[in-house]
Every structure is written in structure tokens, then in C-alpha cells.
N, CA, C and O atoms as a CHARMM CRD file, in Angstrom:
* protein
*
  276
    1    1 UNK  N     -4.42800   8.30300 -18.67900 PROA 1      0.00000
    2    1 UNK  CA    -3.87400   7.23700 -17.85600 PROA 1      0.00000
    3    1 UNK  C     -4.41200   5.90300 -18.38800 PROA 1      0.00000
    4    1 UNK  O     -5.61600   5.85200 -18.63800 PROA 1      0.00000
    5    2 UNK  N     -3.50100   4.60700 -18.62600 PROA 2      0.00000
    6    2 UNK  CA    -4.06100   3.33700 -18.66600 PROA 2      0.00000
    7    2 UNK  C     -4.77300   2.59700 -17.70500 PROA 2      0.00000
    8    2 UNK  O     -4.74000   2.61200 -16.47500 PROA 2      0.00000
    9    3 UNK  N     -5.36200   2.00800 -18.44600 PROA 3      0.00000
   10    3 UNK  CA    -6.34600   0.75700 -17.85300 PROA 3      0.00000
   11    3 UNK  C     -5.05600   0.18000 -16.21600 PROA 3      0.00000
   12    3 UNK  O     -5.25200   0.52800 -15.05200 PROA 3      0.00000
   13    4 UNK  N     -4.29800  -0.39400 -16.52700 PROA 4      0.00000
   14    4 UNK  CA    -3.16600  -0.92500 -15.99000 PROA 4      0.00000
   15    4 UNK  C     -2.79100   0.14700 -14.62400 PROA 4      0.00000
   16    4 UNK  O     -3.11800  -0.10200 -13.46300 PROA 4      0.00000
   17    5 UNK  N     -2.22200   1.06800 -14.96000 PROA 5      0.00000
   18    5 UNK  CA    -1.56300   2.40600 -14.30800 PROA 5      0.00000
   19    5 UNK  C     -2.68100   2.24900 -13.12500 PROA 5      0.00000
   20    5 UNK  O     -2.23000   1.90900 -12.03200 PROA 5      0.00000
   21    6 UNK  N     -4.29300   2.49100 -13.24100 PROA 6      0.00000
   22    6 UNK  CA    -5.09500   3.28700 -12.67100 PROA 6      0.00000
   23    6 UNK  C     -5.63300   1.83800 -11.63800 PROA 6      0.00000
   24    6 UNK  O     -6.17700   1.85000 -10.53400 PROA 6      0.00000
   25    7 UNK  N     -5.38700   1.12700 -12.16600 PROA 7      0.00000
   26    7 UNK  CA    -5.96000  -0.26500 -11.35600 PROA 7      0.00000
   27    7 UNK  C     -4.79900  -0.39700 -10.02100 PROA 7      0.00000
   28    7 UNK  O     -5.08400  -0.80500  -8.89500 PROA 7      0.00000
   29    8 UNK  N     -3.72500  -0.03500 -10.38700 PROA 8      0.00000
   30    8 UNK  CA    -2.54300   0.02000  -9.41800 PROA 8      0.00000
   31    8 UNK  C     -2.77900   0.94800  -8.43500 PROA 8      0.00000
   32    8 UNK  O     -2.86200   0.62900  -7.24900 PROA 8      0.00000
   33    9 UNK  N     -2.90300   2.17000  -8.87100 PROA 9      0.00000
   34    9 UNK  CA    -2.91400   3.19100  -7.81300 PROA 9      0.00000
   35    9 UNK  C     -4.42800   3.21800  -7.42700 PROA 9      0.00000
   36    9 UNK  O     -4.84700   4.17700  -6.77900 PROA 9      0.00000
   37   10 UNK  N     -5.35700   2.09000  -7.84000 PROA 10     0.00000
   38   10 UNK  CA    -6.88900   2.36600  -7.38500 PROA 10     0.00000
   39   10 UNK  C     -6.59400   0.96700  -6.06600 PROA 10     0.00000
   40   10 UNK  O     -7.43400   0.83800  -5.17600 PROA 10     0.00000
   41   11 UNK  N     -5.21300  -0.07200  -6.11300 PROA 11     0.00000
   42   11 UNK  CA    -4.79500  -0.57000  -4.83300 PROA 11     0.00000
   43   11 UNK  C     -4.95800  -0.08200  -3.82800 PROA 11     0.00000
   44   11 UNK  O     -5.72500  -0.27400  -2.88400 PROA 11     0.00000
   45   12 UNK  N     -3.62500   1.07400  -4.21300 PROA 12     0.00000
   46   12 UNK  CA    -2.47300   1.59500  -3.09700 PROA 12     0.00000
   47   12 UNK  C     -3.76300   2.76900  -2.53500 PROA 12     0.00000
   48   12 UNK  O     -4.06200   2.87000  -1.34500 PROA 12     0.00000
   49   13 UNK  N     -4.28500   3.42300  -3.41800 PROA 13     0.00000
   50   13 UNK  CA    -4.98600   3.98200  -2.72600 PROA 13     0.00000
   51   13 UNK  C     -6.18000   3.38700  -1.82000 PROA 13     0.00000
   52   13 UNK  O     -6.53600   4.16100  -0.93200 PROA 13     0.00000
   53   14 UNK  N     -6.92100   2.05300  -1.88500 PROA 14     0.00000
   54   14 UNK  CA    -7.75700   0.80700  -1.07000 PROA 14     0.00000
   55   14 UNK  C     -7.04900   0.95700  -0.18000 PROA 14     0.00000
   56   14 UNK  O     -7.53600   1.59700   0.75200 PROA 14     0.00000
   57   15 UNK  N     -5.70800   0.50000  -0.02800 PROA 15     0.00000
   58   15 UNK  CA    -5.35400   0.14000   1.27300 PROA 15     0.00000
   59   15 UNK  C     -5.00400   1.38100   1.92700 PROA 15     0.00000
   60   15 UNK  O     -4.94500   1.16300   3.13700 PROA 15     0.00000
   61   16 UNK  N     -4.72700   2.67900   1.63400 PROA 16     0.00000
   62   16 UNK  CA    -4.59200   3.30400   2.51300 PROA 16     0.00000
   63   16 UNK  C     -6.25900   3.80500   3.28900 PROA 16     0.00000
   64   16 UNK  O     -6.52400   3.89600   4.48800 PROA 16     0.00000
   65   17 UNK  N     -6.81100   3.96000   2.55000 PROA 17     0.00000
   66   17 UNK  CA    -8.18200   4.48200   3.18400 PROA 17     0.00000
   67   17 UNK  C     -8.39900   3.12500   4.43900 PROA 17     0.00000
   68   17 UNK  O     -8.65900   3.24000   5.63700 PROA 17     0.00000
   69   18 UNK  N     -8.11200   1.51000   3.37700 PROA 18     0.00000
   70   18 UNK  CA    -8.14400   1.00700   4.61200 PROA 18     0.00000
   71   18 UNK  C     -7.13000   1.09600   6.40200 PROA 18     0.00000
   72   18 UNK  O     -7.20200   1.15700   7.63000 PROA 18     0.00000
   73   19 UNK  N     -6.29000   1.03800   5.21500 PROA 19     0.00000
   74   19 UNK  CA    -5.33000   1.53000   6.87000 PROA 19     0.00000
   75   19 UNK  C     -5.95600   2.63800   7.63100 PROA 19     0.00000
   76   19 UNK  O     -5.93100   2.39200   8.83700 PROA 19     0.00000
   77   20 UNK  N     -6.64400   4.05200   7.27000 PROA 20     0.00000
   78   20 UNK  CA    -6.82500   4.54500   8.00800 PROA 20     0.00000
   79   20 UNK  C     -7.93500   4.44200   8.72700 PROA 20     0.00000
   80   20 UNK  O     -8.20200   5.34300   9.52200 PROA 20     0.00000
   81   21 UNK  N     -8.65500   3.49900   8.60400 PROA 21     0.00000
   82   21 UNK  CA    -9.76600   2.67200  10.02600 PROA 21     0.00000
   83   21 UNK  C    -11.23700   2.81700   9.09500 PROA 21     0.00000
   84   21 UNK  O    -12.36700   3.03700   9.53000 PROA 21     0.00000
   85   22 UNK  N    -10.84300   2.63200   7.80500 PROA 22     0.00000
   86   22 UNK  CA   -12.12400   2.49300   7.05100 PROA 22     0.00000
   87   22 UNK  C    -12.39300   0.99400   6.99900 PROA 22     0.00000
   88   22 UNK  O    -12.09400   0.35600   5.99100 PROA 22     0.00000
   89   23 UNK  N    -12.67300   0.70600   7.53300 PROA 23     0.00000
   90   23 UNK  CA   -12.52100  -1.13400   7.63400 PROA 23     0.00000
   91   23 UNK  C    -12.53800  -1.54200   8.71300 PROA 23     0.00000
   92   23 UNK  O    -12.73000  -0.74500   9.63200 PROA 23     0.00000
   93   24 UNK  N    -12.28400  -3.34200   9.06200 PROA 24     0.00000
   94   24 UNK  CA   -12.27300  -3.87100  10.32500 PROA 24     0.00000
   95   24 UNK  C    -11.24300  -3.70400  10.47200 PROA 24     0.00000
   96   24 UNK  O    -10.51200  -3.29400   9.57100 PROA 24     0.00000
   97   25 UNK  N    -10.62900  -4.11100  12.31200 PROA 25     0.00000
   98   25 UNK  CA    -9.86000  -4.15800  12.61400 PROA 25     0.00000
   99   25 UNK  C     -8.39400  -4.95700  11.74700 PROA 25     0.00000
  100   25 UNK  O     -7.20700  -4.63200  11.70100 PROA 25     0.00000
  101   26 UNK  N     -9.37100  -6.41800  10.97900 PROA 26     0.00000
  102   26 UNK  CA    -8.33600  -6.98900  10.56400 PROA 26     0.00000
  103   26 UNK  C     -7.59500  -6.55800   9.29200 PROA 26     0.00000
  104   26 UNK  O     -6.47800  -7.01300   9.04700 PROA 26     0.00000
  105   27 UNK  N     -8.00800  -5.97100   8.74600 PROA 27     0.00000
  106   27 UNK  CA    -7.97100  -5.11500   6.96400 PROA 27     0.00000
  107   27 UNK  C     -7.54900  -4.05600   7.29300 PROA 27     0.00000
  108   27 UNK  O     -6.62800  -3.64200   6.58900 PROA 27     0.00000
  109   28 UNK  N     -7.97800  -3.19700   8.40900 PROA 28     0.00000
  110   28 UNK  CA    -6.66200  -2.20800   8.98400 PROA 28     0.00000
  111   28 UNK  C     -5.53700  -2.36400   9.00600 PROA 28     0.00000
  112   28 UNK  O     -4.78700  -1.54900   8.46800 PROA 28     0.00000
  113   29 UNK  N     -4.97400  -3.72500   9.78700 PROA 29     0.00000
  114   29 UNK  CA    -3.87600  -4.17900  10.57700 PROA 29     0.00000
  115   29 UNK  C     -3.04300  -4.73100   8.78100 PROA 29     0.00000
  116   29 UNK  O     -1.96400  -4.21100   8.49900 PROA 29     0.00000
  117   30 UNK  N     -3.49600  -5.45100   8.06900 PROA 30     0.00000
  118   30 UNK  CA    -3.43600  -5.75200   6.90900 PROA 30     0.00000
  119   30 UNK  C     -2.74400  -4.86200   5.75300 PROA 30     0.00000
  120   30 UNK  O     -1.68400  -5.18600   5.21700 PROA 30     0.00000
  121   31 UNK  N     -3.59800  -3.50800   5.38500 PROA 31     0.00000
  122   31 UNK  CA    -3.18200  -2.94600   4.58100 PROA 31     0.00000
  123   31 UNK  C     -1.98200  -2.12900   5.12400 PROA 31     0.00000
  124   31 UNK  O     -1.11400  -1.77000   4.32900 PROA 31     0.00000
  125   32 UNK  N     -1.87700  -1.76900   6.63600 PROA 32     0.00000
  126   32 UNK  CA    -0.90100  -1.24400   7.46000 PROA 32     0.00000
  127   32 UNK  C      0.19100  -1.83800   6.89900 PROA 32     0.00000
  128   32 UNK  O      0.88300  -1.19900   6.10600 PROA 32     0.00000
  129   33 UNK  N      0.53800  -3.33300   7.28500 PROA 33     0.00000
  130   33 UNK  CA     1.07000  -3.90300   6.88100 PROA 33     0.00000
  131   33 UNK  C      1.94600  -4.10600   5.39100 PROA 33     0.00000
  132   33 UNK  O      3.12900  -4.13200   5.05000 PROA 33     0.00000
  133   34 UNK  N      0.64600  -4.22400   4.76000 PROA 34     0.00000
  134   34 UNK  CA     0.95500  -3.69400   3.65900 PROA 34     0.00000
  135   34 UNK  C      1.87900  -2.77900   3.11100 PROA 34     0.00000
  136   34 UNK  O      3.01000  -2.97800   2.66700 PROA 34     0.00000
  137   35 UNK  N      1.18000  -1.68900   3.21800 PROA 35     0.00000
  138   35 UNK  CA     1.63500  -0.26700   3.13000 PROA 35     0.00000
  139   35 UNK  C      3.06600   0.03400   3.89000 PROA 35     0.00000
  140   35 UNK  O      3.67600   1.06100   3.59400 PROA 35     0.00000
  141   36 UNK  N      3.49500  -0.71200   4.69600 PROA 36     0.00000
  142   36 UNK  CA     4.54700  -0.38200   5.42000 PROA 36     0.00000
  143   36 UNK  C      5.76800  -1.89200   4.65700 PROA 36     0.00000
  144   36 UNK  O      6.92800  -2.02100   5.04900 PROA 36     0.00000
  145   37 UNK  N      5.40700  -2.41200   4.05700 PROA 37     0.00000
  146   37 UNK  CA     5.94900  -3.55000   3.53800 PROA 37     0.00000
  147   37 UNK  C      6.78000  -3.98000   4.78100 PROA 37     0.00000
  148   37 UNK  O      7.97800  -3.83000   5.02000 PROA 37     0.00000
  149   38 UNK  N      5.79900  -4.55000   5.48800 PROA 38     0.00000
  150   38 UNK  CA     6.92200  -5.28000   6.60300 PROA 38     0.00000
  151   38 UNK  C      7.49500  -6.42700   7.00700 PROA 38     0.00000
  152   38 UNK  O      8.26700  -6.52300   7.96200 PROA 38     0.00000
  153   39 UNK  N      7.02400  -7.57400   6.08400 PROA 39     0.00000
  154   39 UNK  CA     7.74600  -8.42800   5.67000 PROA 39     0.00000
  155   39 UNK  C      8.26200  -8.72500   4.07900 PROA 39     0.00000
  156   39 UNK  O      7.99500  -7.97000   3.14400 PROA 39     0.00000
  157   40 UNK  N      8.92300  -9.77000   3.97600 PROA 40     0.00000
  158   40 UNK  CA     9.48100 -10.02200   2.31700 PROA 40     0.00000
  159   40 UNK  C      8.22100  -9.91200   1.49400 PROA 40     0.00000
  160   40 UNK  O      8.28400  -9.11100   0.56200 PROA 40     0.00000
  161   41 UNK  N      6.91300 -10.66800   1.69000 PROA 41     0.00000
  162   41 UNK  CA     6.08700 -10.75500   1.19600 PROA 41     0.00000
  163   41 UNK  C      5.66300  -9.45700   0.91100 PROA 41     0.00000
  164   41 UNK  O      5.69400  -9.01400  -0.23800 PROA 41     0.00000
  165   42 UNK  N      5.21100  -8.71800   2.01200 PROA 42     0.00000
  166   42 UNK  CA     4.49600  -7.44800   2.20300 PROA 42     0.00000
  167   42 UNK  C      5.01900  -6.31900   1.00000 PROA 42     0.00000
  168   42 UNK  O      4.37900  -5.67000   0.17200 PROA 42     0.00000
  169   43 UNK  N      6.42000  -6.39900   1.29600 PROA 43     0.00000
  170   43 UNK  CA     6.69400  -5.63800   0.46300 PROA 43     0.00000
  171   43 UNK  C      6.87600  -5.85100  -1.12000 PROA 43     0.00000
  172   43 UNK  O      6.75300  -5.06000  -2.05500 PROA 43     0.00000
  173   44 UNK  N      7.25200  -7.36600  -1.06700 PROA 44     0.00000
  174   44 UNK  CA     7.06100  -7.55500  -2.76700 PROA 44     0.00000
  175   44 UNK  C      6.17000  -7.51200  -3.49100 PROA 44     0.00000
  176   44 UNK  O      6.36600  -7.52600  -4.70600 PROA 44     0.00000
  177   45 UNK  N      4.43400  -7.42200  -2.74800 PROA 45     0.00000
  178   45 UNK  CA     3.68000  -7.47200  -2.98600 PROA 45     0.00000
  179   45 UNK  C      3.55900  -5.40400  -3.41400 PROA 45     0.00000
  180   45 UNK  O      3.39900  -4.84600  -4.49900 PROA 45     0.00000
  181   46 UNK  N      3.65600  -5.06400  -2.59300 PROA 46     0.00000
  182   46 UNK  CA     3.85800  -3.09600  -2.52100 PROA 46     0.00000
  183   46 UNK  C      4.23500  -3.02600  -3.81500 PROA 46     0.00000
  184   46 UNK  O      3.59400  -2.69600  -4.81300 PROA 46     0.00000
  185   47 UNK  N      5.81300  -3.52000  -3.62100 PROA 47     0.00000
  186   47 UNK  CA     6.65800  -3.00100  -5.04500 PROA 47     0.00000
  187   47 UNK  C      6.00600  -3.79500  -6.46200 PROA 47     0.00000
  188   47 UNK  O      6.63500  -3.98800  -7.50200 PROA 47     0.00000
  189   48 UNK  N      5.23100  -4.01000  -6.31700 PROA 48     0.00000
  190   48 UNK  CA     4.84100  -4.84200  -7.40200 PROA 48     0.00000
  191   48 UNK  C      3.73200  -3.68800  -7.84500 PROA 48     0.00000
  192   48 UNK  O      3.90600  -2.99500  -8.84700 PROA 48     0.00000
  193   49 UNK  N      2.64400  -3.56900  -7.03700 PROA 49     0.00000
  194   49 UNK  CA     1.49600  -2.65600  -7.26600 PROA 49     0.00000
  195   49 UNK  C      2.24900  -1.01800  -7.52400 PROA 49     0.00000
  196   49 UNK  O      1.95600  -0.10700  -8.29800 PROA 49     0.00000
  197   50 UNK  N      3.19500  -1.14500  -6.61300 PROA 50     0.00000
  198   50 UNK  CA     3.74500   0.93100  -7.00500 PROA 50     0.00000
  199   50 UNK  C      4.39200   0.44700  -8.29400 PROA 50     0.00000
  200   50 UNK  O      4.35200   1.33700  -9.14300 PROA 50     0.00000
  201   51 UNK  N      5.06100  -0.83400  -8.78500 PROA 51     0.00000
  202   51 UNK  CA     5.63600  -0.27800  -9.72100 PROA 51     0.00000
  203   51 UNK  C      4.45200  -0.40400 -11.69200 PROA 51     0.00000
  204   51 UNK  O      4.69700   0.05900 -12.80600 PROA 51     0.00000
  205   52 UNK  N      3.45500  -1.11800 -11.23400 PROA 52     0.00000
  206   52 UNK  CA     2.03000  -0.92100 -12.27600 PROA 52     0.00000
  207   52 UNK  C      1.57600   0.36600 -12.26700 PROA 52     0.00000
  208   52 UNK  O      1.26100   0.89300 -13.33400 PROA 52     0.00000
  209   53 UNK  N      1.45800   1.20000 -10.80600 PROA 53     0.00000
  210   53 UNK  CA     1.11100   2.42700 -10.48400 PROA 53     0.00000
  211   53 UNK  C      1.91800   3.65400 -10.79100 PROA 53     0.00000
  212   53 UNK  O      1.66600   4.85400 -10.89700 PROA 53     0.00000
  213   54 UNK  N      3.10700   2.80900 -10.90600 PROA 54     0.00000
  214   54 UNK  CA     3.86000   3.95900 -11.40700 PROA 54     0.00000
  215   54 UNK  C      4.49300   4.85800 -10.44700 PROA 54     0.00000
  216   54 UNK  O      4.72400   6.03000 -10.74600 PROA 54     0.00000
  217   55 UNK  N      4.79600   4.34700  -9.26700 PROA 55     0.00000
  218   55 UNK  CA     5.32800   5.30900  -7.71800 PROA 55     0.00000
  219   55 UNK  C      6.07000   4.86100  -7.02600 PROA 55     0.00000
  220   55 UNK  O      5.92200   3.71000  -6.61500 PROA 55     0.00000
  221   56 UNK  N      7.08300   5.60800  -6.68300 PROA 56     0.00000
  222   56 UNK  CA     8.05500   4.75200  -5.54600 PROA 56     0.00000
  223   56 UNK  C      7.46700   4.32500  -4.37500 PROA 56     0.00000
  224   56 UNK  O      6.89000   4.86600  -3.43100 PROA 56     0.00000
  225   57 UNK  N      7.87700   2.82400  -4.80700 PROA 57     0.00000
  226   57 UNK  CA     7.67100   2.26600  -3.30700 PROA 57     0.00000
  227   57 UNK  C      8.39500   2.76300  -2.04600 PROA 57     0.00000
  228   57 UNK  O      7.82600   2.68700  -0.95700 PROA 57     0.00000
  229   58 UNK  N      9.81400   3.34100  -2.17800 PROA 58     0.00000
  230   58 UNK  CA    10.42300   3.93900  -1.29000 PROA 58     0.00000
  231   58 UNK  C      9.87700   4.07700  -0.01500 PROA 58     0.00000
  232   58 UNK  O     10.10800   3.69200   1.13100 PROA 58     0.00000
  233   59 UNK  N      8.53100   5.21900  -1.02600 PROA 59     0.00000
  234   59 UNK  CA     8.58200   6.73100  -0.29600 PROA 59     0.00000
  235   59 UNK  C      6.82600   6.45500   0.02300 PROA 59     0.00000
  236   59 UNK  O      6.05100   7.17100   0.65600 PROA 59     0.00000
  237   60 UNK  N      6.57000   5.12400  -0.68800 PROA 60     0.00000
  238   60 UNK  CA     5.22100   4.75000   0.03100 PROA 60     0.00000
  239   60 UNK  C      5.50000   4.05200   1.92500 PROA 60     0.00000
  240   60 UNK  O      5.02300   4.42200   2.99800 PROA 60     0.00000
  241   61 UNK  N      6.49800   2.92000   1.55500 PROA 61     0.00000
  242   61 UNK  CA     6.75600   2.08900   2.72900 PROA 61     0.00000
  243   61 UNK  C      7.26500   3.62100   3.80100 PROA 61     0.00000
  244   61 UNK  O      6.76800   3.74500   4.92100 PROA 61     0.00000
  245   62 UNK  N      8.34400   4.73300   3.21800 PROA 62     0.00000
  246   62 UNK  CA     8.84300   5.31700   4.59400 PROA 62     0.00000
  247   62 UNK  C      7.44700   6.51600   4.94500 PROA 62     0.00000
  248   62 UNK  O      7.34400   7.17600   5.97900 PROA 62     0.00000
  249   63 UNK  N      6.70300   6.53100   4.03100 PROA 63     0.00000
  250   63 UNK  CA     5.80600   7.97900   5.24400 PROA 63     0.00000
  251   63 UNK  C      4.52600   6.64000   5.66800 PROA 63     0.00000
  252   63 UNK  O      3.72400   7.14300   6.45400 PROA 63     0.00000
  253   64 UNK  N      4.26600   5.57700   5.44900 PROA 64     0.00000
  254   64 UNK  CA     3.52800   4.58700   5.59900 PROA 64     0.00000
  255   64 UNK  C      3.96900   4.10500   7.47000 PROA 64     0.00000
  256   64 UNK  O      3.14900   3.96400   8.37800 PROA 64     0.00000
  257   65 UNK  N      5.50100   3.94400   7.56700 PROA 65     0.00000
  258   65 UNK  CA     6.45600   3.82800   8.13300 PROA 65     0.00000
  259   65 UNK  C      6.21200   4.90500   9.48400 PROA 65     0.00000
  260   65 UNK  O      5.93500   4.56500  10.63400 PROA 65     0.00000
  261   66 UNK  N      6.38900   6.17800   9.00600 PROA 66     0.00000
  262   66 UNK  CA     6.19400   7.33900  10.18500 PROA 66     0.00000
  263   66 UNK  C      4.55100   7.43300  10.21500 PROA 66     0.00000
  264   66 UNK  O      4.17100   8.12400  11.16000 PROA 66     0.00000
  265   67 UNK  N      3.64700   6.98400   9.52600 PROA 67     0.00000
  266   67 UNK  CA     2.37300   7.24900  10.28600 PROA 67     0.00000
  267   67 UNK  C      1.84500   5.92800  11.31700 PROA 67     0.00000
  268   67 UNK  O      1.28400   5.96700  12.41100 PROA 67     0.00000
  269   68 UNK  N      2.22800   4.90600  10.57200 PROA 68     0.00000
  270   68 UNK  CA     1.59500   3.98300  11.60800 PROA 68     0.00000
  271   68 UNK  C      2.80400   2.79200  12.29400 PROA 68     0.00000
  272   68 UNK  O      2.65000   1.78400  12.98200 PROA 68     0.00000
  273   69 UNK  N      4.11300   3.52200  11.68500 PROA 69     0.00000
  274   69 UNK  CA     5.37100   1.95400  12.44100 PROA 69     0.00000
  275   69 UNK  C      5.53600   2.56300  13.78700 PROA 69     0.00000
  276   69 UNK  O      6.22100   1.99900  14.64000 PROA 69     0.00000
């Protein structure tokens, strides 16, 4: 795996541990956010990191979506 690739999914994977209450309240609410791309920002920011990482954003935002929307 590249330098590049692994820095992406060493994100997506941050924010989920944060989403799941490894963090404060506000970095919870944040990577949730995130992870669920719920505004324009939110998500361009997602699709940007899944697509360095190499993963559909899809299918990050919809099970992101059924755990915490």
C-alpha cells in the first residue's frame, strides 16, 4: 500500500473510532458528521479522503447514515 492510500484510510478510519465516543462530545458530533457527509462541505471533504483511500464514499456516508442518522 502507498504512502498516500494509507494516510486516507488512516482518516476515515480517525473519524470513525471518533464517532464512536472515543473523543469529546464535540469531535464525536464532528466526525459523525463527517462520516455521514451531511452537508456540501461534509461530504466533499469524505469524497475527497475515500477517494485517496481508495473506497466508496457511497457506502461510507449510507452505513455511517444507518448507524448514527
Amino acid at each position: 500500500m502507498d504512502g498516500e492510500k494509507e494516510l486516507g484510510l488512516s482518516v476515515i478510519e480517525r473519524a470513525y473510532l471518533d464517532a464512536c465516543g472515543y473523543s469529546n462530545n464535540y469531535d464525536r458530533k464532528q466526525a459523525r458528521n463527517f462520516l455521514m457527509g451531511i452537508n456540501k462541505l461534509w461530504e466533499k471533504s469524505l469524497r475527497a479522503w475515500c477517494d485517496v483511500a481508495g473506497i466508496n464514499p457511497e457506502k461510507v456516508m449510507k452505513k455511517s447514515r444507518e448507524l448514527w442518522g
